[in-house]
N, C-alpha and C positions, 0 to 999 in steps of 0.2 A: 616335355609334356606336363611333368608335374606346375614346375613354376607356369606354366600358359595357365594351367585349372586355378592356381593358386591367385594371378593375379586378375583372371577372371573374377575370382570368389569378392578378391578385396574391391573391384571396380563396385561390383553390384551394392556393395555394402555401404561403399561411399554414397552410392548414388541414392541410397534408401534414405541415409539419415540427413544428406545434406541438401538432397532433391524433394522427396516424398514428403518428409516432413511440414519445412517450411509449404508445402503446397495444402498441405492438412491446415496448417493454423489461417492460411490466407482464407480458406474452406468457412473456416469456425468465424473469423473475422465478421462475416455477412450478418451474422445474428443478434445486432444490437441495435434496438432500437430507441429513440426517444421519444416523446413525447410532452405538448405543453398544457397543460388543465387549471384554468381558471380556479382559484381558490372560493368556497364557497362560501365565505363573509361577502362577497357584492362588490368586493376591495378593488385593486387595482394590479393583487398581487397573482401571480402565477407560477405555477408550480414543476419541473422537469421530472419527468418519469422515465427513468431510465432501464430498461427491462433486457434481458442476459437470455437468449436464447442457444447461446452456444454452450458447448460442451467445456469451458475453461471458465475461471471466475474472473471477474471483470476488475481489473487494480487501477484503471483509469480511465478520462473520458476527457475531450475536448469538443466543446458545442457551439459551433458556430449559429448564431440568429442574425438571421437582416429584419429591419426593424420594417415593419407597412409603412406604406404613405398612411399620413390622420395620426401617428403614434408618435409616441413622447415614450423612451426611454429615461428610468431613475436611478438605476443600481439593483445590486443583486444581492445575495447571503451567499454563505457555507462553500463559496470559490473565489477564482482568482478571475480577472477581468480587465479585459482589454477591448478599445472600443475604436474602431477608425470606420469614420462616415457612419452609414447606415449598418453594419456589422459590428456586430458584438460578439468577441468570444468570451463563453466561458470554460476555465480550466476545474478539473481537481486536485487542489493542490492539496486536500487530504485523503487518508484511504479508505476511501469510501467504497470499500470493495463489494461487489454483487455476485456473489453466488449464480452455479447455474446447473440444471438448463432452467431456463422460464423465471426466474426471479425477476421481481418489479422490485426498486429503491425510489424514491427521493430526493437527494441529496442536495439538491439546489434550487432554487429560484431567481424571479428577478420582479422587479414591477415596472409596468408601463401603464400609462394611461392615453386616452386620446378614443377618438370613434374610430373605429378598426372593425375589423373582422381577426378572430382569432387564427382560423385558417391562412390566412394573410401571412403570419409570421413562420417566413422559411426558418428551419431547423435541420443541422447538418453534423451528426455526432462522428467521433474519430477515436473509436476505442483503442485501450492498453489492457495485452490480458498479461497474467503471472505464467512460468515457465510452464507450467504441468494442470492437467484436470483438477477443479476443485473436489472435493468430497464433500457434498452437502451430506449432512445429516439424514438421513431417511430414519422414519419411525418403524420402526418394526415390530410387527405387532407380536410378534414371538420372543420379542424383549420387553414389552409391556407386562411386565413379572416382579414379583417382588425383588430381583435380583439388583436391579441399577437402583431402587429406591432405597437399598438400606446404606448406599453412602451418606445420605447427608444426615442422616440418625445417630451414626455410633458415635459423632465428634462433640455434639453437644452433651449428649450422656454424660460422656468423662469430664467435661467441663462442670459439668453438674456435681461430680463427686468431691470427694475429701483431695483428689488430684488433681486440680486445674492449671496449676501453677509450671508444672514440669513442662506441659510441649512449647508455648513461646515461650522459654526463655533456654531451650536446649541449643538454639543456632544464634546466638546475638550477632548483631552486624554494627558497624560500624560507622552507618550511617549518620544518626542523629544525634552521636555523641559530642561532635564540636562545637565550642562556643556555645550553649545553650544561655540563654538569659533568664532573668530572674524579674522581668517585669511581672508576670503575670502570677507569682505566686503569692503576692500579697493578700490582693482582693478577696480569692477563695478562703485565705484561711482564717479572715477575719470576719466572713458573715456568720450571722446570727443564727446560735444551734437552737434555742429552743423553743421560739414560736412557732414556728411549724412542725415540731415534733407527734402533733396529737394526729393531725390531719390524714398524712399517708400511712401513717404506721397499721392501721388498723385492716386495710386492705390488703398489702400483700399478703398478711399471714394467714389471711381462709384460699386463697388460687391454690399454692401448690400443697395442701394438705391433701387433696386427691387427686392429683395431677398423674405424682410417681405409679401409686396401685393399678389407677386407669391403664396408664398404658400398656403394661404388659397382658391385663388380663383381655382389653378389647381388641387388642390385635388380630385374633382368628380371625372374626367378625368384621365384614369387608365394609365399613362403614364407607357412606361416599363423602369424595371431598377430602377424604385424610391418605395420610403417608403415617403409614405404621409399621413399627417393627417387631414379632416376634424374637423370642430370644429362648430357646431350650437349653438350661445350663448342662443337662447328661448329656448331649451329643454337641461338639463342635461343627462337626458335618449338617448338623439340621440347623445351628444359628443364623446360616444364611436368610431365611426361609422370609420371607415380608410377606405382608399383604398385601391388594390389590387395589390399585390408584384407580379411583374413583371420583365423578366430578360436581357431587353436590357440595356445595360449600356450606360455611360456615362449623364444620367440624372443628377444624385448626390442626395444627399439630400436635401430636401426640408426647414428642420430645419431654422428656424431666426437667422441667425449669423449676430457676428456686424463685423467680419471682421478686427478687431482692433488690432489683434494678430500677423500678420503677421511678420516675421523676415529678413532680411538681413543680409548682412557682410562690413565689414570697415576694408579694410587691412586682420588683422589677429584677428578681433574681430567680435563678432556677438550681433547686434544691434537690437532695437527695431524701429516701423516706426517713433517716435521720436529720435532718432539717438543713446538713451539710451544703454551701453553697455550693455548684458545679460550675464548670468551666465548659460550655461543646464548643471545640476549635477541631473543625470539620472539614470536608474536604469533595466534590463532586464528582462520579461518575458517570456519565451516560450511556445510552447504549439501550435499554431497554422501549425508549421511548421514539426510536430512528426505524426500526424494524429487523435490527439486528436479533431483535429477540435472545441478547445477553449485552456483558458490557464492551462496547466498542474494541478494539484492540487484542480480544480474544483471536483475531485470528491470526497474533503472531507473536502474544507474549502469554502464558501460563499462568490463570483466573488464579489461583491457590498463592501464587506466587507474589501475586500483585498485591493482593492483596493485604499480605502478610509485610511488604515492602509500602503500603499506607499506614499499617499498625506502627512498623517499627521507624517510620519519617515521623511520629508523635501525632497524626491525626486520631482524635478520637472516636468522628461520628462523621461516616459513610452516607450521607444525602444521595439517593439513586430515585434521578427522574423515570418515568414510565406513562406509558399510556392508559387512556379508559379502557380501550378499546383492546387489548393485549390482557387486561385484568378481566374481561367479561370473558372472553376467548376460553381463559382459562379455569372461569365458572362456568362456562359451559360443559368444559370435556375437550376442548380442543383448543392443539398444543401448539402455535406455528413453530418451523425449525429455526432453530438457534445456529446463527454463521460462525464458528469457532475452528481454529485449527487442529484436527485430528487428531495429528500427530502430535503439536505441544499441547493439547490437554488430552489425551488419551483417555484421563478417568472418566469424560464426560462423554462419551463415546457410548451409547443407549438408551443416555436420558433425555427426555422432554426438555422444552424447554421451563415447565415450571419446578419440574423437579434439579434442573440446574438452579435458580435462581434458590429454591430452597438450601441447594448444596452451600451457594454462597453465604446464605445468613449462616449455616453452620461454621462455615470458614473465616467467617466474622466475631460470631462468638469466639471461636478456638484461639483467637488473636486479642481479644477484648476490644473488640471493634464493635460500638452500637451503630443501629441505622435509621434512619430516617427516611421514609416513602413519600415521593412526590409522583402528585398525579402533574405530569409535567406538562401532556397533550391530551385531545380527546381523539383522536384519528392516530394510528401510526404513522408515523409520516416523520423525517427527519428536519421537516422546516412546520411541524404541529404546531409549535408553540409560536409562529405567526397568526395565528386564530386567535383571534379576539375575545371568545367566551370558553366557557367550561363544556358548549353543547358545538354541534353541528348538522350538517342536514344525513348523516351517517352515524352519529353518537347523539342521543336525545339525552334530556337532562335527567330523565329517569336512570336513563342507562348511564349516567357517569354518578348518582347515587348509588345505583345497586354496585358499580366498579369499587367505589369509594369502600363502602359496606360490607364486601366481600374480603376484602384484605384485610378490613379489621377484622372482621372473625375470624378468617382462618387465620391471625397471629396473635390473637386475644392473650393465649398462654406463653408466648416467646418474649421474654421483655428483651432480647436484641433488638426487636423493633421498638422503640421509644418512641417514637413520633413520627404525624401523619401531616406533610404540607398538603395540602386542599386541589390547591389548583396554582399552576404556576402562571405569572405574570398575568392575571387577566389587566386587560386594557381597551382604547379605542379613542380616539381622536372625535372632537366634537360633530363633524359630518359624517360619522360612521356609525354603524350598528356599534356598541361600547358598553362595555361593564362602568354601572353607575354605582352610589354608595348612598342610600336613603331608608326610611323608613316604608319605602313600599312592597306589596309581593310580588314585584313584578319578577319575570324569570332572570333578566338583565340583571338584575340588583344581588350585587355581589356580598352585601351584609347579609340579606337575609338566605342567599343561598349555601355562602359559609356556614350561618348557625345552623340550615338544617344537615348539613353536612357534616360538621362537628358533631349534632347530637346524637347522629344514627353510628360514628366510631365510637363516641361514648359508649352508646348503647353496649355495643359489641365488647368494648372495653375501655372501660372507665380512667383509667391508668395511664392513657396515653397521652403526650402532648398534641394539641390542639394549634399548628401552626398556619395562620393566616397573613396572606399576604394583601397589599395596598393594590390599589387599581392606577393608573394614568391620569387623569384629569379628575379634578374636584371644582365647584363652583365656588366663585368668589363671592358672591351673594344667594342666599339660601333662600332668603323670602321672593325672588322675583326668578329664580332659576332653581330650585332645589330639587325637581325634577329631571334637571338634566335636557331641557325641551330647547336649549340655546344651543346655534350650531356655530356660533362667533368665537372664534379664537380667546378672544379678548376677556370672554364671560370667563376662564378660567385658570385655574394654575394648573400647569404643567411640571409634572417629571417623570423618571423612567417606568416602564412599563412594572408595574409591579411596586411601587415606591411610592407612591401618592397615600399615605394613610392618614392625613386630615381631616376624614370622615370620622376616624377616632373618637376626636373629640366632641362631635357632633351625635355621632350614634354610634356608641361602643357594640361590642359582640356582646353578646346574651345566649349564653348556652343554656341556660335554665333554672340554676341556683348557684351559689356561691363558692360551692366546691366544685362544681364543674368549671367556672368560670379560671380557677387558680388551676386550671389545665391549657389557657390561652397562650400563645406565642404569638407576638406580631412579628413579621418578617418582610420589609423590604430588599429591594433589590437595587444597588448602586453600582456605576462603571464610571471611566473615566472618559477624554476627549477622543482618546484610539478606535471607541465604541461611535459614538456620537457626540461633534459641537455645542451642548448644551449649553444654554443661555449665562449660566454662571460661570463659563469656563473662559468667557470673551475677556479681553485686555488683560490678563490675566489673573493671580486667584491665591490665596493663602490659604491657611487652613480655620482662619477665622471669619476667612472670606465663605469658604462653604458650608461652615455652621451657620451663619447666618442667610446665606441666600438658597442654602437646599435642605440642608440637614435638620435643623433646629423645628423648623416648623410641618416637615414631614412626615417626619416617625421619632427623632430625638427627642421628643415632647413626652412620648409617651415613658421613655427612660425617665426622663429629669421629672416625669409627676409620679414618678413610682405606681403607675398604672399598670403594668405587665413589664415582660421580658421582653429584650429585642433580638433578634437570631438575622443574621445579614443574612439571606440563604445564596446570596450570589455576589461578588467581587473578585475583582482579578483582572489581568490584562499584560498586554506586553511589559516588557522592562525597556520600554523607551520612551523619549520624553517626547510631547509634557505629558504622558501617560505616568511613567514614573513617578512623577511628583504627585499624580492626585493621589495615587498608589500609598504613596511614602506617608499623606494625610490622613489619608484613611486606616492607615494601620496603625497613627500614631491616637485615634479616635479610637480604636478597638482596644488599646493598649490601657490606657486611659481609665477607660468605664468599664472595661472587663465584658463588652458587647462578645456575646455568642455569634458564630459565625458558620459557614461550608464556603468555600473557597473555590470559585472557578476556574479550572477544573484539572483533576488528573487527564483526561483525553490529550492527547496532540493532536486531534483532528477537531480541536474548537478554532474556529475561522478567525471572530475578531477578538481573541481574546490569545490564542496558546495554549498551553497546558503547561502541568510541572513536571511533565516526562517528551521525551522527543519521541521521532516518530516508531521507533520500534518498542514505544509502549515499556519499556525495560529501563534506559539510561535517562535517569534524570536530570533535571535542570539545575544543576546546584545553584547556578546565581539568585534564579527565581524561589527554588525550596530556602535556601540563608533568607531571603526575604520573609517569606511568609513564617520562620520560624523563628523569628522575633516574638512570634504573639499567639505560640501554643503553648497550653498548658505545660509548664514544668517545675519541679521540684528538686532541687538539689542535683541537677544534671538529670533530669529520671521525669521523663513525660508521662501524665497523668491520664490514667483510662476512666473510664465510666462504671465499668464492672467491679464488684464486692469483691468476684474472687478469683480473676483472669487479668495479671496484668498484660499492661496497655503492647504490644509486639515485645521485642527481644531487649529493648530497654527504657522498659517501660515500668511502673505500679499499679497496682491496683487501684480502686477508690477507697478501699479498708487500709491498703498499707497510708494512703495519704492522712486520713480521716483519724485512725487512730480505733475507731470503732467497726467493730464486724457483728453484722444483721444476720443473723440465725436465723430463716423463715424456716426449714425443713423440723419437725419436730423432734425429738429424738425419740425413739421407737426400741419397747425393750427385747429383746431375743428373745424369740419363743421358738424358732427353730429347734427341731430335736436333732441330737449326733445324728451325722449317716449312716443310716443301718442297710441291713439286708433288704427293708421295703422302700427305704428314704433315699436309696442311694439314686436309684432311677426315679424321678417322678413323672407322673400320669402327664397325660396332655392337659388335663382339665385343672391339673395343680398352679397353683400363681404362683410364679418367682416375686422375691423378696426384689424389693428397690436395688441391695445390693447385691446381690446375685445376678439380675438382668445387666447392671452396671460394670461388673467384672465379665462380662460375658460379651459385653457390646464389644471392645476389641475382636474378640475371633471372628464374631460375625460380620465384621468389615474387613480383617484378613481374608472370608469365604470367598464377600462378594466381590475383592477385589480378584482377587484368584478366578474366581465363578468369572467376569465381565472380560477379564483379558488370557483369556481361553484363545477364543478363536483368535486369525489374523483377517483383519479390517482388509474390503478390495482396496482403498487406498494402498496399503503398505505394499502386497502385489504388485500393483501398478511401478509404485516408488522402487522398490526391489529392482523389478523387471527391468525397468529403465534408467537407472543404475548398474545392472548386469551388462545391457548394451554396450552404454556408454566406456565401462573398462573396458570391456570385448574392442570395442574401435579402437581404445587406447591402445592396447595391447596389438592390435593389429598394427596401427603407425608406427609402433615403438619397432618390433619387430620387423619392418620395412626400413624405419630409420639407421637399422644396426647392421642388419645382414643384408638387404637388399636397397643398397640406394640409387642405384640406378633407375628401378622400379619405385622407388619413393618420390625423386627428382621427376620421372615423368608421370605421376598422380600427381604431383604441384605444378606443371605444365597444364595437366588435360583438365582442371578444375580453376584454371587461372587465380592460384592464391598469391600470397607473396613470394617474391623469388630469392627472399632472405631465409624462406623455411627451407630449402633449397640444402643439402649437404656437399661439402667439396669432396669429390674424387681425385684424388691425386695422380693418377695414372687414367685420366681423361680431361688431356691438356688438349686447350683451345687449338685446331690448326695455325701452320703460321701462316699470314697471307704474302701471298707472293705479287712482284711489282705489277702484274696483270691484273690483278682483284681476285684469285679465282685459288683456291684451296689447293697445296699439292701435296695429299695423300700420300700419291705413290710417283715414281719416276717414268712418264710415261710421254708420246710425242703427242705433241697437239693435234687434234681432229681435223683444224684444217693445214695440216702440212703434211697428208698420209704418202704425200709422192715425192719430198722431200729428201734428197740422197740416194735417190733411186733411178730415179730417170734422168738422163742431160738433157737440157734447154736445147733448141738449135734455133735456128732461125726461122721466120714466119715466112713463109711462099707471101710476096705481096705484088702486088696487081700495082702499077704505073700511078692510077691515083691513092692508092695507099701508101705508096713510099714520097709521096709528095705531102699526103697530110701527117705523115711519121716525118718528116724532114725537120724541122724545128726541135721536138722532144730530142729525138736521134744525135742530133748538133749537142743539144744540153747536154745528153747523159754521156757523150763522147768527152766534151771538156772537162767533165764530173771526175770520168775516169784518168784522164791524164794528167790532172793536177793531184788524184792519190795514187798514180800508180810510181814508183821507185826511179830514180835517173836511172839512165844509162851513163856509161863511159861514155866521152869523145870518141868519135872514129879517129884512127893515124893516117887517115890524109889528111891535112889539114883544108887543103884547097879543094875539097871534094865537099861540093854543098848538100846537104840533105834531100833526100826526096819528099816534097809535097806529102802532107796526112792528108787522106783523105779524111771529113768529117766524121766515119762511122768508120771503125774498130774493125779490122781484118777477122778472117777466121782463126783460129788456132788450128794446129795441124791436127788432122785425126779427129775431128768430130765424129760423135757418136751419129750414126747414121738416123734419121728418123722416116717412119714409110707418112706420106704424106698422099693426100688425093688427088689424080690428077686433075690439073686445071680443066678448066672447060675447052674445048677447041677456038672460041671467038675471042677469047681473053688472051693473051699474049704475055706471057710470064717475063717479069723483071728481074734481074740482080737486085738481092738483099740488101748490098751495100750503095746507099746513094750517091750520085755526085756528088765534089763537094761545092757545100753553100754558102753564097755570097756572105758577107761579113755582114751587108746591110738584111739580110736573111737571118742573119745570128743575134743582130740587132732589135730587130724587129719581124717577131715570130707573128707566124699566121695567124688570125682568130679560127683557129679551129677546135673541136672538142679534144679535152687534155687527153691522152690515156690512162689508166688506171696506175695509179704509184706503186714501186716495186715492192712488192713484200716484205715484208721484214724476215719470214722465215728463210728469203733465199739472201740473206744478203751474206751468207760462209757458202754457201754451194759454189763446187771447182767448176763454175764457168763463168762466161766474161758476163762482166757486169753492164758494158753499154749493149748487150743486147735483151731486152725482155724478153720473159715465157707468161705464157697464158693458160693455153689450154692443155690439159691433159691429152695425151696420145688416145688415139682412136683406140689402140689395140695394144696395151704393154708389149703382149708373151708373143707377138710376131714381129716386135720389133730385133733386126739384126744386125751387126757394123760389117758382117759380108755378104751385103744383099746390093749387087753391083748396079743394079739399077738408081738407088739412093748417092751414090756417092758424090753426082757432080748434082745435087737438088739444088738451087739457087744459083748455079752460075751459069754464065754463056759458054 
C-alpha cells in the first residue's frame, strides 16, 4: 500500500513539472506581438516594434515579412537576414532582450520603398523567452527614500579626499599589462606647458570653494532636482538618512568635487588646466539611448564590474550615447525602468533609473574613468539614431534644448562629466529632409543649431568640452547651391554620416568669444567597407589613398591647420578583411597625430561592427582589445587617466603621477574645531559637519544604506529559491527511484517515453527465453489447445458409404506414411506361405478404448471404417476432393495408430466406458 501512495505521489509530480509546465510557457508564448511603424522623417525606413505581453522576458525573436506587390525591399539594421522570394526573415542575433508584461523595444528595422500600403506587409514573429520570469523593476514608492539615493554619493566623496588612490588600485588584474607600446607617449609629453596656463587656471579655483560647505549644510532642505546626502557624524545609525529626489533640474549634484579636472584646447590639442597636453583614448557604451534605460548587457554582466574592467583595459573616457527624450523624462520627475539583472547587480535593486545612471558616473570616477554624454537620438528607440535631425514630430527642437541644458546643469559641479557630444550623426541625403551646414537660421542647419546648443551647456558650465560633430553631404559649389536647395547627387560630396565637416572651413562654430570657442571639439565619425562600400574603398586603397580621397579634406584639415582638436567619436568594426586593413590605417593615423578618439564599442550587441567583449558582456575579445591597445595612452607599462587624483583602474596613473605637477583647487582650511567636550561631543541637527568629518562619515553611511537596501528578500529570489527547491525535490525523487526502486523507475521511463538508455539493468529480471513456437515459457504447462491430449483414445470415425470413399485417397496416403516408419517384421518360417494382401487402411489394435458414439440415423446404412483396398491407379491418382485437416502436431506421441485421424472431442468424457457392451463391435459388420 505504502509503495502504490508513493508511486502515486512521484507520477503526479512528474506529471506537474513535465506536463503542466511546458503547457504554462506554450500559455505565455501567445503574447508577443510585432509591429511595423513608418519612421517619421518621410524616408523609406521602417521600424519593428516588438512588445512582451507575457509573463517571461523575451531573449529572442524571428520575424518573418512577405514583401506587398509595388514594394521594393533594401536591407535592414541591428539583425541578421535572410531573404528567398518575396519573404524576408529577420533574426536576433543580439540580445536584445524585452522585459515583461507590456514592454515595447525596437530593435530593428529595414527599408523598403515602392507605392504599397503599409498594411500590406504581412508580419509573423516566433519568439524565444529565457528559462524563468523576468524581474522587471517596479518603482516603489515606499523606496522613493533617501535610502537607495546615498549609493551613488559616498564613492565620489572619498575620491575627493586625501584617499583616492587606495580603492583602484586594491584588486589589479592582469589584463592590460602585456605588451603595452610606447607609441603614444611621446606626443603628450612634449606639448607645450605654458601658453595655456593663464586661460583655465582661473576658473577651477572659485567652483569648489563652496561646493564642499554646501553640501552638507543643504541636505535637510529637499531642494528639487538634487541627490543629497546628509551625513550626522555622533550617530552611525542616522548616516543613512538622505534627502528626497526631487525633479526640478538644474540643482546638480551635490557630490564634493575638487574641480581639477577640467579641460580645454590649444590649437589642435586638448589640454589640462595646467596647460598639459592630454591623450582621450576612449571607448563606447550604449544602452541608454535603445530604451534599456541603463547600459546594454546589464542584464547579465555586473555595471560596477564592467566598468572597472574599462578602467583597467586602459580606456580613459566613457562616451555613453542617450536620448532627448530619456533626459526630459527625467527633468520632468519621471523615471522609465531600467532592464538590468537583479540578481547580478543586486545593489541597483530600488533605484530609478537616473539615480542608476548617477551611481555609474560615481563608479566612473571611483576608477578614474571620465565621461563624455552624447545626446545620441532624439526619441528612444534603438534604430533613433536613423533620424536624420536632432528634432522629431515626438521631440521638438526646444525639447532637445531644454534635454541638452538640463544635463549640463545638473553636472555643472562633477568634472567626471568632461564633455557634451551635441547630437550624434546628423545627416540626410540630397532628396531628403537633411541637416545642412550654412549661415542660415533655419532649424535644419546644424551650425547654427550646434552654436545655440553649445552656448546654453556653456551657460550652465563653462568648463566643459564643446563636441561637434560633421553632417553627410556638403555642396560642391557654395555660390549656386549654398543652400542646399539641389536634390542632384552630383552637386555634392559625400561621406559618413556624421563625417562631412568641410563646412568648417567655410563657416566655423562661433560660440561667442574666444574663450569659449577653445572649448570646441570637432568630431567625425569613420568606418570601414564591413559598414558600407564607400566610393574610396573601390579597387582598392592604402593608407595614403584615404588621406587623400576621404580624410584630408573632411575633418584632417582642421588638424593640419591647428584649428581645433579632433576626437573620432566613432571607429571600429570586425577584425576581418578588408575591414581589417582600413582598421589597421586608421589606427596607424591615430597613432601618428595623437588624434583623440572613443572606440566602437564595448556592447556585443552592435550589429555591423562587434564589440570588444562577446556576448556575455564579461569575456573579452583579446584579438580586437591587442588591436585597439596599440593606441592608448601609456606610459612606462602604466595607462594614463584623466584624473589629478584617481589613477586610471588597477594599472593605471594618475594625470599628476604623469605630469609631474598636482593642482591644489581645495583651499587649505585652518582648524577651528574645538576638542570634544561634554557639549561638542554630540552636535545639534542644525551644526555643519566640517568637509572632513562628512568625509569620514560617508563610508558608514553607505555601509547603512547598503545594509538598509538588502534587508528584505526581492520576489525574484522567492521565486528562484522556490524553483530550485522543486527542481532538487524531483532530483532527489529520481535518485531515490534510481537506487532503491528500479523497477518503478524503469517503468516511469516507459510511461513517459524517455530514453531507454536511462533505463537501469536488473539483473534478476532476465529477458524470457523464446521458445521454437514464438511464445514465452514462464512456466511448464500443456498447451491450450491440446487440453484432451493423453486423456482420451482416438477410435475410429462411424462414416457413412460416401464418406469412406472421399476419405479413400487421404486413408491410402496415411497408411503408406505408416508402413514405411513402422519397424520390419521377421520373415514368417514357412517359406512357401505367401503373405496375406494389406488391406490399404490399418487394422484395429486389440482392445480399443471403447467410444459411445450416436446412433446413425435409421436411412443411413453404417459402413466398416476400414476401406477396401484401392486400386493402384486410385493411389496414383487421388480424387479432387476437399483435403482433411493435417494431423496435429500435438498427437503425433499419442499411444494410438497413426493412419487413423481424431477430430472431434467426445460428446461426453465421464460416460465414456471400455465395458459398455453395446460399444464394442461400433464400426464393424
Amino acid at each position: 500500500m505504502e509503495r502504490t501512495r508513493f508511486g502515486r505521489f512521484t507520477s503526479l509530480l512528474l506529471v506537474f513539472i513535465f506536463i503542466l509546465a511546458p503547457l504554462r510557457f506554450n500559455r505565455a508564448d501567445q503574447g508577443v506581438t510585432v509591429k511595423v511603424q513608418k519612421q517619421s522623417d518621410g524616408g523609406m525606413s521602417y521600424n519593428l516594434i516588438v512588445t512582451n505581453n507575457t509573463d517571461r522576458e523575451l531573449k529572442g525573436w524571428t520575424i518573418t515579412i512577405t514583401v506587398p506587390e509595388g514594394a521594393t525591399y533594401s536591407g535592414s539594421w541591428n539583425c541578421g537576414e535572410s531573404i528567398s522570394g518575396n519573404i524576408v526573415k529577420l533574426t536576433s542575433q543580439y540580445d536584445w532582450q524585452i522585459p515583461a508584461p507590456g514592454q515595447s523595444v525596437t530593435p530593428a528595422g529595414f527599408n523598403m520603398s515602392g507605392e504599397f500600403d503599409v498594411s500590406a506587409i504581412g508580419v509573423i514573429v516566433s519568439p524565444s523567452f529565457v528559462t524563468a520570469p523576468t524581474q522587471t523593476p517596479t518603482p516603489d514608492p515606499g523606496k522613493n527614500t533617501p535610502t537607495p539615493t546615498n549609493t551613488p554619493s559616498p564613492t565620489p566623496t572619498v575620491a575627493a579626499t586625501a584617499t583616492p588612490t587606495t580603492a583602484p588600485t586594491s584588486a589589479p588584474t592582469s589584463a592590460p599589462t602585456s605588451a603595452p607600446t610606447s607609441a603614444p607617449t611621446s606626443a603628450p609629453t612634449s606639448a607645450p606647458t605654458s601658453a595655456p596656463t593663464s586661460a583655465p587656471t582661473s576658473a577651477p579655483t572659485s567652483a569648489p570653494t563652496s561646493a564642499p560647505t554646501a553640501a552638507p549644510t543643504a541636505a535637510p532642505t529637499a531642494v528639487p532636482g538634487t541627490i543629497e546626502t546628509t551625513v550626522t557624524p555622533a550617530d552611525s545609525s542616522e548616516s543613512s538618512e538622505t534627502s528626497e529626489t526631487t525633479s526640478e533640474p538644474g540643482a546638480g549634484t551635490t557630490d564634493p568635487v575638487s574641480g581639477d579636472d577640467w579641460l580645454t584646447t590649444d590649437g589642435n590639442k586638448i589640454v589640462d588646466s595646467n596647460g598639459t597636453q592630454v591623450w582621450l583614448t576612449g571607448i563606447n557604451w550604449f544602452g541608454y539611448n535603445t530604451g534599456t534605460n541603463i547600459f546594454d548587457g546589464c542584464w547579465s554582466v555586473n555595471m560596477d564590474q564592467a566598468l572597472k574592467a574599462i578602467a583597467d583595459h586602459g580606456f580613459n573616457l566613457l562616451r555613453i550615447p542617450m536620448s532627448a527624450e530619456l533626459a526630459l523624462s527625467w527633468k520632468n520627475g519621471t523615471y522609465p525602468d531600467a532592464n538590468f539583472n537583479q540578481a547580478t547587480n543586486s545593489e541597483l535593486v530600488g533605484m530609478n533609473s537616473q539615480e542608476i545612471f548617477d551611481y555609474a558616473l560615481s563608479l566612473c570616477r571611483k576608477y578614474g574613468l571620465k565621461v563624455m554624454l552624447d545626446i545620441h537620438s532624439a526619441n528612444t528607440d534603438a534604430a533613433g539614431h536613423m533620424t536624420n535631425l536632432w528634432y522629431t514630430d515626438k521631440i521638438s527642437l526646444q525639447d532637445y534644448y531644454d534635454a541638452i541644458s538640463y544635463l549640463a546643469d545638473r553636472y555643472k559641479d562633477n568634472d567626471t562629466v568632461i564633455a557634451y557630444d551635441l547630437k550624434n550623426e546628423p545627416h540626410g541625403k540630397p532628396n531628403e529632409e537633411k541637416a545642412i551646414w550654412n549661415d542660415s537660421t533655419s532649424d535644419n542647419n546644424w551650425k547654427y543649431v550646434a552654436e545655440e546648443a553649445g552656448r546654453r551647456v556653456l551657460d550652465a558650465n563653462p568648463h566643459a568640452l564643446i563636441v561637434i560633430e560633421g553632417i553627410e553631404i556638403y555642396p560642391k559649389d557654395l555660390a549656386s547651391n549654398g543652400d542646399f536647395s539641389s536634390t542632384n547627387s552630383d552637386d555634392y560630396y559625400f561621406n559618413w554620416w556624421g563625417g562631412n565637416l568641410r563646412g568648417v572651413k567655410d563657416y566655423p562654430i562661433d560660440l561667442g568669444s574666444e574663450e569659449r570657442n577653445k572649448q570646441i571639439v570637432y568630431s567625425p565619425h569613420d568606418y570601414g567597407p564591413a559598414v558600407f562600400a564607400q566610393p574610396w574603398f573601390e579597387g582598392g586603397y592604402t593608407y595614403e589613398s584615404l588621406k587623400a580621397d576621404c580624410w584630408n579634406e573632411n575633418w584632417l584639415y582642421i588638424y593640419n591647420d591647428n584649428t581645433a582638436p579632433i576626437l573620432i567619436g566613432e571607429w571600429g568594426g570586425f577584425m576581418t578583411e578588408p575591414n581589417l586593413t582600413w582598421m589597421t590605417y586608421l589606427r596607424q593615423l591615430i597613432g601618428e597625430y595623437h588624434l583623440n578618439y572613443t572606440f566602437w564599442c564595448f556592447n556585443a550587441n552592435s550589429g555591423d561592427t562587434g564589440g570588444l567583449v562577446l556576448d556575455d558582456f564579461t569575456t573579452w575579445d583579446d584579438a580586437k582589445y591587442e588591436f585597439v591597445k596599440e593606441v592608448l595612452w601609456q606610459d612606462e607599462e602604466k595607462f594614463v587617466g584623466l584624473d589629478h587624483a584617481v589613477p586610471l583602474g588597477s594599472n593605471g596613473i594618475s594625470l599628476s603621477e604623469y605630469s609631474g605637477t598636482i593642482v591644489s583647487v581645495v583651499p587649505e582650511v585652518t582648524e577651528t574645531t574645538p576638542a570634544p567636550t561634554e557639549t561638542t561631543a554630540a552636535p545639534s541637527e542644525s551644526a555643519e559637519p566640517s568637509e572632513t568629518t562628512a568625509a569620514a562619515a560617508t563610508p558608514a553611511a553607505a555601509a547603512a544604506a547598503a545594509a538598509t537596501r538588502k534587508t528584505g528578500i526581492s520576489v525574484g529570489k522567492i521565486i528562484g529559491f522556490s524553483f530550485l527547491f522543486l527542481i532538487l525535490l524531483f532530483l532527489g525523487v529520481c535518485l531515490y527511484l534510481y537506487i532503491k526502486r528500479p523497477k518503478d523507475w524503469n517503468r516511469l521511463i516507459d510511461r513517459y517515453y524517455l530514453p531507454e538508455k536511462l533505463k537501469r539493468d536488473i539483473p534478476w529480471e532476465i529477458e524470457p527465453e523464446v521458445a521454437s513456437t514464438g511464445r514465452f515459457t514462464w512456466k511448464e504447462e500443456e498447451p491450450k489447445n491440446n487440453e484432451f491430449a493423453g486423456k482420451y483414445r482416438p477410435t475410429a470415425r462411424p462414416a457413412t458409404e460416401d464418406s469412406a470413399k472421399r476419405a479413400a485417397p487421404a486413408l491410402a496416403a496415411s497408411t503408406v506414411a505408416a508402413k514405411q516408419a513402422a519397424p520390419k517384421e521377421e520373415p514368417s518360417s514357412e517359406k512357401d506361405e505367401k503373405p496375406a494382401p494389406k488391406a490399404p487402411v490399418a487394422t484395429r489394435r486389440p482392445a480399443p478404448a471403447p467410444v459411445r458414439r450416436p446412433a446413425p440415423p435409421p436411412s443411413r446404412r453404417i459402413v466398416p471404417a476400414a476401406p477396401k483396398p484401392i486400386a493402384k491407379e486410385t493411389l496414383e491418382t487421388p480424387e479432387t476432393s476437399e483435403a482433411p485437416k493435417i494431423l496435429p502436431t500435438w498427437a503425433s506421441g499419442a499411444d494410438f495408430p497413426t493412419d487413423r485421424p481424431i477430430w472431434a472431442k467426445p460428446i461426453d468424457p465421464e460416460s465414456i466406458s471400455g465395458d459398455d457392451p453395446k460399444e464394442e463391435n461400433n464400426g464393424e459388420e
